[in-house]
N, C-alpha and C positions, 0 to 999 in steps of 0.2 A: 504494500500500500504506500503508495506516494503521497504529502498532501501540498494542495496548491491553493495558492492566496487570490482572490479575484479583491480588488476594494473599486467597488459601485458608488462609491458617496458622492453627491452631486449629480449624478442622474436620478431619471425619474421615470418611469412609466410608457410605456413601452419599454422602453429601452433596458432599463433594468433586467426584465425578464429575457429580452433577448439575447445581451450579452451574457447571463448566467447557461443559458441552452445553449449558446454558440464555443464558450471555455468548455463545458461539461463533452459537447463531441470531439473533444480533444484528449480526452480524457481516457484511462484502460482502466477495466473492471474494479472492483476493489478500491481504487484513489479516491480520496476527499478533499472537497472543495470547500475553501472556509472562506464564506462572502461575507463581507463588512458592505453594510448599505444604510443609509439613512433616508431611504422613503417609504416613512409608512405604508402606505398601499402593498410598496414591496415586497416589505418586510413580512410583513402581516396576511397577507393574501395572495398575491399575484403567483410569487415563488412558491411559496410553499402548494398551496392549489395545482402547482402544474411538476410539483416534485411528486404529490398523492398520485397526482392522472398518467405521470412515467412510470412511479413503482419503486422509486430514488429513498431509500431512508434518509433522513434529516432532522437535525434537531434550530430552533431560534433561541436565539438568548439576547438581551437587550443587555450589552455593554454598561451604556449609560442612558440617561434621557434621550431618546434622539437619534441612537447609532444600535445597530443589531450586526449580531455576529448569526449568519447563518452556513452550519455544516451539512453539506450534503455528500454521501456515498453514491457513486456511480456502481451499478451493480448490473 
């Protein structure tokens, strides 16, 4: 397992989610992605919503106010 740092902060929607799907096809089995993002929506919905709809384990955890750390396995 390798893990790879994506940091999203300052985008926003669309985008977010895209960049996360586009790092993650780069990705081999087993490796975790640990996304730092700071848009709500992101954070909270978008990514994780479409980690469920892939089948991705993943965990969010909010840093601080404002900032989330999101790990995802590519499986």
């Amino acid at each position: 397992m390798v893990e790879h740092e994506l940091d999203i902060t300052g985008k926003v929607c669309p985008f977010c989610l895209l960049i996360v799907k586009k790092k993650l096809g780069t990705l081999e089995p087993g490796d975790e992605l640990i996304v730092k993002c700071d848009h709500p929506p992101a954070a909270n919905d978008s990514i994780p919503y479409a980690m469920i709809k892939a089948g991705y384990p993943f965990i969010v955890k909010e840093l601080e106010p404002g900032l989330w750390e999101l790990r995802i396995q590519k499986n």
